[in-house]
KOLPALUM-996454 format. One record per residue (C-alpha): residue in one letter; x, y, z. Coordinates in steps of 0.02 Angstrom, whole numbers, plus 50000, padded with zeros to 5 digits. Layout:
BEGIN
AXYZ...
END
This chain:
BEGIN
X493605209949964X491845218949974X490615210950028X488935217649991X487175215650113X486655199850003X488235192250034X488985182450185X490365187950279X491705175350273X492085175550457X489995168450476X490195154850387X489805138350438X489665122650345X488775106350363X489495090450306X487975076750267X489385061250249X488835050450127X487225057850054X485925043150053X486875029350161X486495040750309X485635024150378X487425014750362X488485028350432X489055017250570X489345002850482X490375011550369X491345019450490X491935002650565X493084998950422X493525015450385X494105017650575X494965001550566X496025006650411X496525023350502X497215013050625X497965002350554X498645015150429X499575026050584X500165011950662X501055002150525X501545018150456X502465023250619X503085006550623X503955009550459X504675025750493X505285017950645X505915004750561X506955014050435X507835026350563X508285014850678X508925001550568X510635007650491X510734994450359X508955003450303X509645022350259X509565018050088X508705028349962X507565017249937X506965016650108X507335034750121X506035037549988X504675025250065X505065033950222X504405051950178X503055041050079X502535033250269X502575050950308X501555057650186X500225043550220X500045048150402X499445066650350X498515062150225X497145049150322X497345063050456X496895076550384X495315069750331X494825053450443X494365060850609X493135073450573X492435059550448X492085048250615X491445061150694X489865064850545X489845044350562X489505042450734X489085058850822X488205067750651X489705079650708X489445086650509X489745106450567X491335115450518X491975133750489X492505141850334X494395144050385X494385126150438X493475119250287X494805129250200X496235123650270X495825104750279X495535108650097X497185116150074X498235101450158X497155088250094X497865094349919X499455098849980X500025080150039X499305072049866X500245084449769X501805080349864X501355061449891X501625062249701X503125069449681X503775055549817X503075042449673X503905051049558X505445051649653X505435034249696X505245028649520X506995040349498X507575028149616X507065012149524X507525020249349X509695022449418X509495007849514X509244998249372X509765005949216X511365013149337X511815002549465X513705005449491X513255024049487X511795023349612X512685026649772X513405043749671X511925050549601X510425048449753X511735052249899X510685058750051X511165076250021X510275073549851X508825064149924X508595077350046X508395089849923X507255078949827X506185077949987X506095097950007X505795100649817X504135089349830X503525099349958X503785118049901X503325111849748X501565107249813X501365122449927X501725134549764X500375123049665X499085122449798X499195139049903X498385147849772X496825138149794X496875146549970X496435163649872X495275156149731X494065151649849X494225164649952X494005177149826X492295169649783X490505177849863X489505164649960X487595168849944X487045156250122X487285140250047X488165127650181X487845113250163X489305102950079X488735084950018X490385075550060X491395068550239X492715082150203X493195099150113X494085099349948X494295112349820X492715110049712X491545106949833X492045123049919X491975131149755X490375128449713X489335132049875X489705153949792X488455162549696X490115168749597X490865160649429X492025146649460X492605144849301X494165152349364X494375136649506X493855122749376X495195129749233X496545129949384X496125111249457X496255105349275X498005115049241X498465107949407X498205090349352X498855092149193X500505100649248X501135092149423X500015075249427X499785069249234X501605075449216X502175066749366X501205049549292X502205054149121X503485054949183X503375038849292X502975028849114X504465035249057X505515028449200X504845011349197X504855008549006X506725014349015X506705003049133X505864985849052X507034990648909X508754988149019X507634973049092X507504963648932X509144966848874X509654955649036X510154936848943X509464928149106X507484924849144X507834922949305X509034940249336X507434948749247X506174941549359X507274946649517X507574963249420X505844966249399X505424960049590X506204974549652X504984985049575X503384978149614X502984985349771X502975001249695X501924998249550X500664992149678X500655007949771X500795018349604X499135009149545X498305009049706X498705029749730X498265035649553X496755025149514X495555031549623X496215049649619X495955050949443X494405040949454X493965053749575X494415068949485X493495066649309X492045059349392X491735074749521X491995087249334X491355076149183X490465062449264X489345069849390X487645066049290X488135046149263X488885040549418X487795040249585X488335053149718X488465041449861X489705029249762X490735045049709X490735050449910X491145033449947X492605030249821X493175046249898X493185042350077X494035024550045X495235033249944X495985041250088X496115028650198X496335013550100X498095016449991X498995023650150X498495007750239X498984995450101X500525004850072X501544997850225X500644982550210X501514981350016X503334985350066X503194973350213X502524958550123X503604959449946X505174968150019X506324957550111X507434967350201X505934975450281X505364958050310X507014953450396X506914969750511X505254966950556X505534948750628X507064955050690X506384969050804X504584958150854X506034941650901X507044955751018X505524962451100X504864945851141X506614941551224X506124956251335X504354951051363
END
């Protein structure tokens, strides 16, 4: 790329990242809870995963499933949580264009692929259900594995090219990026170029892996409530249905705030305040992956079991 005298050389580029525009005053506050909820997220997620591998009667595909979900979770608060703490408490806002870039890039990576885990696990739900004496056949962990690598090339395909749509763009010496961390848009529209190109891709990009991966979802759980309600006992349903509800919880609590998110930051940008957009964002990714192992471990009760189990052998120890 050429890049003429009124133009900034990629390599010079340095942002600064304000936090939350005007709640500069509650920074710290804010970052109490928000620290909190990191912590908590990497430690009960590591819990889980250690949980699941250690515990034989756990290498189900269920749990194989909420495993690379844990997983997923751990990347995703940090990618973006430290260098949050550090605007929050040390006004640490300064960052480099290949760094901005690549935060940006992983930041969409892991929810691309977080979503195809969703997706996968309501595959799981849908044969254990509607297919029960064939579930063992169908997600054996040869399957599952695959599964696993499918989300993820599938997300570096979708989101690599973002990697070249921003870097194809001129930036003109505007740096200054009103948000706690770097995603596509905000890059995007810091260049004196057209964007029109990056905003038609982030829509076809919703539209194609994460709408279609929601679709598809419905569809599982409808085929699903149909097999339910076809069951003669209420109470077989209501255990039936059990079984599902942690991961409606987690579906609701991923999706609602990324959509939320999404139209706000391209339709809604005149109605909604820019500090309550910033803030929605920041929660959003640190809140679901600490509520996530949280969920399994209070409605799923072989995780339940496990996790007395292992605290009731360590205290023998202690």
């Amino acid at each position: 790329m050429t890049i003429s005298s009124n133009h900034t050389n990629l390599r010079d580029i340095w942002y600064t990242m304000t936090g939350i525009p005007g709640l500069e005053y509650a920074h710290i506050w804010i970052s109490i809870p928000i620290c909190f909820m990191y912590i908590v997220s990497v430690l009960g997620n590591t819990f889980l995963l250690f949980l699941i591998f250690t515990e034989r009667s756990l290498h189900e595909p269920m749990y194989l499933f909420l495993s690379m979900l844990a997983l997923a979770d751990i990347f995703l608060s940090t990618v973006t949580t430290p260098k949050m703490l550090a605007i929050f408490w040390f006004q640490d806002g300064g960052i480099s264009f290949g760094c901005c870039v690549s935060q940006m890039f992983f930041l969409h990576f892991i929810f691309v692929a977080e979503s195809a885990i969703l997706l996968a696990m309501a595959f799981d739900r849908y044969v254990a259900i509607c297919h029960p004496l064939r579930y063992t056949t169908i997600l054996t962990p040869s399957v599952i594995g695959k599964m696993g690598i499918a989300s993820v090339i599938r997300s570096f395909f979708i989101c690599f090219p973002l990697v070249f749509l921003v870097y194809r763009l001129a930036y003109c010496g505007r740096n200054i990026i009103h948000h706690s961390y770097c995603e596509h848009m905000g890059i995007a529209r810091l260049a004196c170029d057209s964007i029109k190109i990056n905003i038609y891709y982030g829509v076809i990009v919703a539209l194609f892996s994460t709408c279609l991966d929601v679709v598809l979802i419905i569809v599982s759980y409808a085929l699903i409530l149909c097999t339910v309600f076809r069951i003669p006992s209420q109470d077989a349903r209501l255990k039936t249905l059990g079984t599902c509800g942690s991961h409606v919880c987690v579906i609701l609590l991923f999706y609602t705030p990324a959509f939320f998110s999404f139209f706000a930051h391209r339709f809604g940008g005149h109605h909604i305040p820019l500090h309550v957009h910033i803030l929605l964002s920041n929660l959003y990714v640190v809140v679901p992956p600490t509520l996530n192992p949280i969920i399994y471990g209070v409605k799923t009760k072989k995780v339940q079991e496990k996790f007395v189990h292992v605290f009731s052998v360590s205290n023998k120890f202690c």
